[in-house]
C-alpha positions in Angstrom: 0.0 0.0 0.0 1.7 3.3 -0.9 2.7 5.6 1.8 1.1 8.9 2.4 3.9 10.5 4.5 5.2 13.3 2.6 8.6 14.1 3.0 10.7 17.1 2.4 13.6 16.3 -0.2 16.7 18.1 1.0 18.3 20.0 -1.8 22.1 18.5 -2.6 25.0 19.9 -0.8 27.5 21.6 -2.9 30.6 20.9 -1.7 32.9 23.8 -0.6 36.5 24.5 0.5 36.6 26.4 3.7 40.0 27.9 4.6 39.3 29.9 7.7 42.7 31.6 7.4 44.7 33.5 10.0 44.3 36.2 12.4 40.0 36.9 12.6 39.7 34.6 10.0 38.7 31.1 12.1 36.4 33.6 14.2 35.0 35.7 11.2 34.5 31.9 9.0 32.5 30.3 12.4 30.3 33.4 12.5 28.9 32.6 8.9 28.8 29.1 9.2 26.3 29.7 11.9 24.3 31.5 10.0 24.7 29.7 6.5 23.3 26.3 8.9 20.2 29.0 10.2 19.6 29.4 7.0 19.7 25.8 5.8 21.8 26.5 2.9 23.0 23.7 1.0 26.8 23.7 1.2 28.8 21.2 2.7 32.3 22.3 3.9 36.0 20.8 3.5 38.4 22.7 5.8 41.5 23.5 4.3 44.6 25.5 5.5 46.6 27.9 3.5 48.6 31.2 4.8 50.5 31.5 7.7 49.6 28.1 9.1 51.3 26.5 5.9 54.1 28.7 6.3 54.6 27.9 9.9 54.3 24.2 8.6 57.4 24.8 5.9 55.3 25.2 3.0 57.1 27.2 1.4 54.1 28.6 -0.9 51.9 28.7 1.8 49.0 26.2 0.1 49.8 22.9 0.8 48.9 20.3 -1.8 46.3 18.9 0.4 44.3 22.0 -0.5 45.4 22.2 -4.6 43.9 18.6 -4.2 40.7 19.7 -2.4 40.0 22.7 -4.6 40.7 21.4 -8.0 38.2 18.6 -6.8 35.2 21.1 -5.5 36.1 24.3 -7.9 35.0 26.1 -4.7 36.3 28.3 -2.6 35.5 30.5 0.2 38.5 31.8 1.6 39.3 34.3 5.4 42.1 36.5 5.0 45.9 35.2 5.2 48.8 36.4 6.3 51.4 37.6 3.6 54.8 38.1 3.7 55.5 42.2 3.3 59.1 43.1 1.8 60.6 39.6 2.6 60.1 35.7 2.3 57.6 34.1 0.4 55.2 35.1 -2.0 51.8 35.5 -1.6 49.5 32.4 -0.4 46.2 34.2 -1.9 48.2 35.1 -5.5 49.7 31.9 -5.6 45.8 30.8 -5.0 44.5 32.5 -7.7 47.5 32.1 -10.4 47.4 28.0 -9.7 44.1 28.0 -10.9 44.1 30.9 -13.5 41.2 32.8 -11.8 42.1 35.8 -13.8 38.8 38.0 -12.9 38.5 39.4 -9.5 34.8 40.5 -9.3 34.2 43.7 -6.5 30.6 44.7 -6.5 30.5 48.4 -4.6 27.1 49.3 -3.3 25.3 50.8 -0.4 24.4 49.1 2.2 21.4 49.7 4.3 21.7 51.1 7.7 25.5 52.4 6.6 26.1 55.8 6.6 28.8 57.4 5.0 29.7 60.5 3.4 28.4 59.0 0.1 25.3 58.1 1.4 22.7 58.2 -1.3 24.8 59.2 -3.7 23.2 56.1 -5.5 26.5 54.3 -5.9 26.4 51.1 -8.0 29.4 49.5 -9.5 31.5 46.7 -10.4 35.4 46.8 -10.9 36.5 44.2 -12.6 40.3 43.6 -12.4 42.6 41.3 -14.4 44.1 38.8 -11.2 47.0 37.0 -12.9 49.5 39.6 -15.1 50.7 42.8 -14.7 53.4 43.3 -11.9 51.3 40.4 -9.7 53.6 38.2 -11.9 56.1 39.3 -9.6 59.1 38.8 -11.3 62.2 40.9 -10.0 65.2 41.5 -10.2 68.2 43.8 -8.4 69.9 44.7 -11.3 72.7 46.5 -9.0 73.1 46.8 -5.5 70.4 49.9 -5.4 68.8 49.4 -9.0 65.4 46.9 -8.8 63.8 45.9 -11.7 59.9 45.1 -11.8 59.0 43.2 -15.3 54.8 44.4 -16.0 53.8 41.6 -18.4 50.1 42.3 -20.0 49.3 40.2 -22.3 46.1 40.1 -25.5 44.8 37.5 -24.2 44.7 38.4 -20.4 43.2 41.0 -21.4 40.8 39.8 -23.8 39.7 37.5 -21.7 39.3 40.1 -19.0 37.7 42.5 -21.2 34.8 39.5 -21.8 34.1 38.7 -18.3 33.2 43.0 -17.8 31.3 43.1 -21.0 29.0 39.3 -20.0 28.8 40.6 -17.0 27.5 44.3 -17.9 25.0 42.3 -20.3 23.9 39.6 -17.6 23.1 42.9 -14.8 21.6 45.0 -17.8 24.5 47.6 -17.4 24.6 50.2 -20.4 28.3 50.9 -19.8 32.1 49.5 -19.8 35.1 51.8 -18.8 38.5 50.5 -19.7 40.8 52.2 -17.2 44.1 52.5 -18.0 47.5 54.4 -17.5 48.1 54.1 -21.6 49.2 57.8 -21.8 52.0 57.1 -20.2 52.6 53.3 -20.4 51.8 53.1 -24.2 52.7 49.5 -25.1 51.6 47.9 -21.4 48.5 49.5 -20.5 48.2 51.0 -24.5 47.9 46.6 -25.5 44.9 47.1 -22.4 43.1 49.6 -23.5 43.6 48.4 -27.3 41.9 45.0 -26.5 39.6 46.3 -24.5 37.8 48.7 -26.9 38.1 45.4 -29.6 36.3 43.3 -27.6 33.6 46.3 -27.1 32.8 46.2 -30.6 31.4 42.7 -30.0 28.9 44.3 -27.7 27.0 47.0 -29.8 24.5 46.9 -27.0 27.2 48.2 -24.3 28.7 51.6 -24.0 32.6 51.8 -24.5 34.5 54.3 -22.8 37.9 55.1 -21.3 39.8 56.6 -18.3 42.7 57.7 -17.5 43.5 55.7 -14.2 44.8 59.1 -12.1 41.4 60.5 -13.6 39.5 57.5 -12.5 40.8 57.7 -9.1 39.3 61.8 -8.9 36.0 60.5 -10.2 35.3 58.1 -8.0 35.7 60.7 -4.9 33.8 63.4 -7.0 31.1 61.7 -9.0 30.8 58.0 -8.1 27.2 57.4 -9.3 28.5 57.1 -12.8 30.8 54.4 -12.9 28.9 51.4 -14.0 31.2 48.7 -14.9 34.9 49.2 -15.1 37.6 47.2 -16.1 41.2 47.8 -15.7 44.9 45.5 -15.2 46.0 44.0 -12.1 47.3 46.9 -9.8 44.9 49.5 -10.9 42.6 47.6 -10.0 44.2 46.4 -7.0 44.3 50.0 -5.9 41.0 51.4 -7.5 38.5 48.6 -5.8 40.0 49.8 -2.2 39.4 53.1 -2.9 35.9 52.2 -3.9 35.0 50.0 -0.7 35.3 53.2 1.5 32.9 55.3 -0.3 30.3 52.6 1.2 31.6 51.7 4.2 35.1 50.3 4.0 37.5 47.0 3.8 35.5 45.6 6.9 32.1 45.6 4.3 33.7 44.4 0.9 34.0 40.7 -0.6 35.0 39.7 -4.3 35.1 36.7 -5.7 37.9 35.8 -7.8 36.8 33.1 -11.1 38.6 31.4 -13.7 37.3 28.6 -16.1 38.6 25.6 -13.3 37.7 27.2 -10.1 35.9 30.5 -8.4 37.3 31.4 -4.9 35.1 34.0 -2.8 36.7 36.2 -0.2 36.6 39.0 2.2 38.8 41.9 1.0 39.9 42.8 4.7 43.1 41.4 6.2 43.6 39.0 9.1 44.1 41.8 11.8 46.0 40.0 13.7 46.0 42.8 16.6 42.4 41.9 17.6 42.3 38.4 16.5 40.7 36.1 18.9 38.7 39.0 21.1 36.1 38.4 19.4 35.8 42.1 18.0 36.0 40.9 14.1 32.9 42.5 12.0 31.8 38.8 9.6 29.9 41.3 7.4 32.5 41.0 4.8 33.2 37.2 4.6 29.3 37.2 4.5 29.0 39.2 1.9 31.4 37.0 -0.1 29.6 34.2 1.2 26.5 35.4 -0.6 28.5 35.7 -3.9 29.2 32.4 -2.8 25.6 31.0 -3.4 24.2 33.1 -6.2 27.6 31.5 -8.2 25.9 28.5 -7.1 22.4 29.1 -8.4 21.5 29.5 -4.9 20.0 32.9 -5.3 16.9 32.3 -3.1 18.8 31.5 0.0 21.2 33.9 -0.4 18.8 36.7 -1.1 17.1 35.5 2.4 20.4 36.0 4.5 20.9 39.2 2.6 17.6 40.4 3.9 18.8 39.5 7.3 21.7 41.1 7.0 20.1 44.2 6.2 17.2 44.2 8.7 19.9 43.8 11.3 22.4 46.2 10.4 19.2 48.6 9.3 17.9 48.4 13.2 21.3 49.1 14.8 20.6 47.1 18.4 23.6 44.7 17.8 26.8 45.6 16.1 29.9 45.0 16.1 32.2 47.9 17.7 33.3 49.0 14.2 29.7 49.9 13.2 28.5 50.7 17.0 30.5 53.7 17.4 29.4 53.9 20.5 26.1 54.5 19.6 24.7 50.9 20.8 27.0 48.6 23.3 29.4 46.8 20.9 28.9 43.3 20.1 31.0 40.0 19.8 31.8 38.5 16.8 29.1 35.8 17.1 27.1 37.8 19.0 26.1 39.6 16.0 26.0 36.1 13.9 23.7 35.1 16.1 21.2 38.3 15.5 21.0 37.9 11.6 20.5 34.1 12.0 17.6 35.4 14.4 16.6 37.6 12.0 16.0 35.1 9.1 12.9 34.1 10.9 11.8 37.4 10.2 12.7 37.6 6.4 8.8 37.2 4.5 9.4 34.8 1.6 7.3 37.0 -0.6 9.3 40.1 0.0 12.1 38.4 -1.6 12.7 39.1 -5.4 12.3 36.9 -7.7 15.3 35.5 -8.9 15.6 34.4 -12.8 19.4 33.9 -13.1 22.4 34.6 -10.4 23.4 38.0 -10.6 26.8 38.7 -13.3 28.4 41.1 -10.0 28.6 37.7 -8.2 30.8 36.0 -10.9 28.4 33.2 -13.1 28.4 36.1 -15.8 32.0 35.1 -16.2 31.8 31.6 -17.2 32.5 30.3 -20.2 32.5 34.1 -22.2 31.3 34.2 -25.2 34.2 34.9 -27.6 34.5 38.0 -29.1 38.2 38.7 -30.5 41.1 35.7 -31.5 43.5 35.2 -28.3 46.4 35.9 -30.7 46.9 38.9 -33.0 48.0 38.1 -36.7 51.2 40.0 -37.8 52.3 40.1 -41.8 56.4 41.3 -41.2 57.8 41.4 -38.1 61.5 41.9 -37.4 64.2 42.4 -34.8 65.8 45.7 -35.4 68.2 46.2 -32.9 68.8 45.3 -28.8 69.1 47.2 -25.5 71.5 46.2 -23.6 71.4 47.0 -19.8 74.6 47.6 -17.9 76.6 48.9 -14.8 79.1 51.3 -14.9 80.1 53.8 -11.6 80.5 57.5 -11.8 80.3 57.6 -15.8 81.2 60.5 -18.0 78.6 60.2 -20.0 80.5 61.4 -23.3 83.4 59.2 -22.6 81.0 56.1 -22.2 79.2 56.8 -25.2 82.8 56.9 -27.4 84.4 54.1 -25.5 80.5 51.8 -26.3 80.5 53.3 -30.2 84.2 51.9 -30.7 83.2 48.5 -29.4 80.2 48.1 -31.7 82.7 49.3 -34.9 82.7 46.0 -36.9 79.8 44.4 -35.9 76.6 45.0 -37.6 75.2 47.2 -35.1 75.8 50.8 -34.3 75.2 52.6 -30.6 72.0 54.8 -31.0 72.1 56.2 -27.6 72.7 56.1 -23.9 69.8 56.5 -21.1 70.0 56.6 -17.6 66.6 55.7 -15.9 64.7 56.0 -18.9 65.9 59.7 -20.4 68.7 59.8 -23.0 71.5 61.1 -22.0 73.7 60.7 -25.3 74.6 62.1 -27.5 72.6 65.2 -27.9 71.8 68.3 -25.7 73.3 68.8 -22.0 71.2 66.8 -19.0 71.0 67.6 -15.3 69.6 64.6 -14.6 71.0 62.9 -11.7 73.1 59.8 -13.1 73.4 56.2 -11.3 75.5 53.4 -12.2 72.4 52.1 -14.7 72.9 52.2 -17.8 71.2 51.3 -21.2 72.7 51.0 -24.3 70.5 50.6 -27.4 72.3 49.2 -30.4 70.0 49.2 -34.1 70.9 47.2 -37.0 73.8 49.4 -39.4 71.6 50.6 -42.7 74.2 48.6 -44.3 73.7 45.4 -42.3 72.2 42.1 -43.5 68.3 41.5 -43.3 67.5 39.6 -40.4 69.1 39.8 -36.8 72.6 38.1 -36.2 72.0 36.5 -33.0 76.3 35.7 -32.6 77.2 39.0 -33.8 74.8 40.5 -30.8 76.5 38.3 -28.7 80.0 38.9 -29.3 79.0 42.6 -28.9 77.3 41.6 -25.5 81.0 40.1 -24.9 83.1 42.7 -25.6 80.8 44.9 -23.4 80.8 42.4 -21.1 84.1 42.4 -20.7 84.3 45.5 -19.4 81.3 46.2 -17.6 78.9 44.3 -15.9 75.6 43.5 -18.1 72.6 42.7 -16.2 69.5 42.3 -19.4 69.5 42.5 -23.0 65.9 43.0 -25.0 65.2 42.4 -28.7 63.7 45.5 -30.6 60.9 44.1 -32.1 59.2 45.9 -35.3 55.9 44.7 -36.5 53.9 45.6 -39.3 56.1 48.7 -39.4 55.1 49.6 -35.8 57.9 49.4 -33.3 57.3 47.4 -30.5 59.9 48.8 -27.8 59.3 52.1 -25.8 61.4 55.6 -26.8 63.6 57.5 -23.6 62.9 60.7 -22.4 64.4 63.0 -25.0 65.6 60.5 -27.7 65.6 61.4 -30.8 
């Protein structure tokens, strides 16, 4: 006979990696697993470690391989802050995180919250920034090229940022935004942030329904003090952005507020952008706002828009009402509360979120990452060239207390012979010679840039470059040699300050 108990069917867990982190981080990851259980939301955790616990532990990359395993199992990830290394020791356990697992778009909604008040406060701000998360100097290659010379290499590549360009544009057309900024520093960096820019506005033209514009980073940064409300969606390279999405977090309420999520095509990682504060870690004075928030982002990635739209109303009704918050939002306004203590009031307060109040929910939201999946295609990865050709080298050197005019003769006699000539001298990117008088300060870094003779052979002799790199050599220290590269007639290598 059949049964007429009717049972509720569960929904299926998705499985997550937790890595509570260091400093707050264990405290600030328990307060929103209480109130992801309150809520019932179906994810089922795996703790992992990375940061200053793998550190401590000898890793020298800080993520063990325990965690690779675990994430490139569950393609989830929400992450509390680690500790980083700062002007020493190892590299970074979150970059390493997200360059393992090419998640090359960092996604940083910036919006008002209710019951925060800043002094931008109905301003109506609205945003995304979407930053490239694997290039630009975050491939931290570096060198000392003297004792008191350091060398930072920026790579940007067209496909980094083609592929960054089509997560801002999916993600504009998935939130029904009108507009995509590229910001840039191109006026000055013409080949780095100029290749940006460039591939940015080609992608646009894929996207006849989106507005293409561009900004000056340095102009960026002024209109995001002065006029917020009208950045929509803007993209821009790794440290810009890096820099920019900080800047926007305190118009609405600061660090302690903000989450991103950071997606590739293998894995999405959510986070809070705070740090681990380790000067009040375990007091229990953390605000979980933040890693809740990501948490959130979390969910709607997962399709789970309903449930987080219910803890977001809790969230709100809580921090709207102002009886228990954390001491970073008290002010002494209201008796600061713990850590938990204010977990514990928007779990409480989910009782009091009405199901019909809640929007409906047709697809997860592009400012909470799914708009970056799978991209549609809009320009080829690699650009086509019809001639390209190596002109000429710079060759990077180390010479003490140099008269430049001497240096330039004694360099000019060493190249005689060889099928290169000695265009110029720089120092710290202006040309020093030959040509007009300098006063700028010299230091033992030099750069020679040698071109092909007009009489010269087609092609580039690699020996004859190196015998030249010898002879140099052989009296001066040489540190980095570069290929001039000429393409389609365009030159491909940067002009000094004052070349001619």
């Amino acid at each position: 006979m059949p049964s007429t108990t009717t049972e509720t069917v569960k929904p299926v867990a998705h499985e997550v990696v937790l890595i509570e982190g260091d400093g707050i981080g264990p405290e600030i990851a328990a307060a929103v697993r209480l109130i992801f259980e309150a809520a019932a939301a179906p994810v089922r955790w795996t703790p992992a470690i990375a940061g200053g616990r793998a550190f401590a532990a000898g890793v020298a990359t800080g993520v063990p391989a325990e965690t690779v395993d675990a994430i490139e199992r569950a393609r989830l990830v929400l992450k509390a802050p680690l500790e980083t290394p700062v002007g020493h020791g190892g590299k970074s356990a979150n970059v390493t995180l997200r360059k393992l697992f090419e998640m090359y778009a960092n996604i940083r909604p910036v919006k008002e919250l209710a019951g925060i008040t800043t002094p931008f406060s109905g301003r109506g701000i609205d945003m995304v920034i979407v930053r490239e998360n694997v290039e630009d100097l975050y491939a931290g290659i570096e060198h000392m090229q003297t004792p008191d010379t350091a060398q930072a290499l920026k790579l940007i590549t067209r496909r980094g940022s083609a592929k960054i360009a089509r997560a801002a544009y999916e993600l504009a057309r998935r939130e029904g935004r009108s507009r995509v900024t590229a910001v840039h520093k191109a006026n000055i960096l013409k080949l780095t942030e100029g290749l940006f820019k460039r591939t940015v506005e080609a992608v646009g033209a894929g996207y006849p329904d989106i507005t293409t514009d561009h900004m000056i980073v340095d102009a960026c940064a002024h209109k995001l003090v002065v006029a917020p409300e009208q950045i929509d969606v803007a993209v821009m390279t790794n440290m810009n952005g890096d820099i920019l999405s900080d800047l926007a977090a305190g118009l609405v309420g600061g660090l302690g507020l903000a989450a991103s999520a950071n997606v590739g095509d293998h894995a999405a990682m959510f986070e809070a952008v705070h740090g681990s504060a380790p000067d009040i870690a375990g007091r229990g004075l953390a605000n979980p706002t933040a890693f809740l928030q990501a948490g959130l982002m979390l969910l709607r990635h997962l399709g789970e828009a309903r449930a987080a739209a219910r803890i977001e109303a809790a969230l709100a009704l809580t921090l709207s009402e102002g009886r228990v918050l954390t001491g970073d939002l008290a002010r002494g306004k209201v008796e600061a509360a713990s850590t938990m203590a204010f977990a514990e009031a928007v779990a409480a307060n989910l009782e009091r979120v009405d199901p019909a109040a809640l929007p409906e929910v047709t697809a997860p939201a592009g400012a909470d990452a799914a708009a970056v999946q799978a991209p549609t295609p809009a320009l080829a990865d690699r650009i086509t060239v019809t001639t390209r050709d190596d002109v000429g080298f710079d060759l990077f050197f180390e010479v003490e207390n140099a008269d430049p005019a001497e240096l330039g003769a004694e360099i000019t006699a060493l190249a005689e012979g060889s099928p290169f000539r000695l265009k110029h001298l720089s120092n710290r990117g202006t040309a020093i010679w030959p040509g007009a008088v300098s006063r700028t300060e010299l230091t033992p870094h030099w750069r020679a840039r040698f071109v092909r003779r007009a009489d010269a052979a087609a092609g580039f002799d690699d020996a004859a470059a190196l015998a030249l790199i010898g002879k140099v050599g052989a009296r001066h220290r040489w540190m980095h040699v570069e290929k001039l590269l000429v393409t389609d007639g365009a030159d491909g290598f940067s002009r000094d300050q004052g070349e001619a």
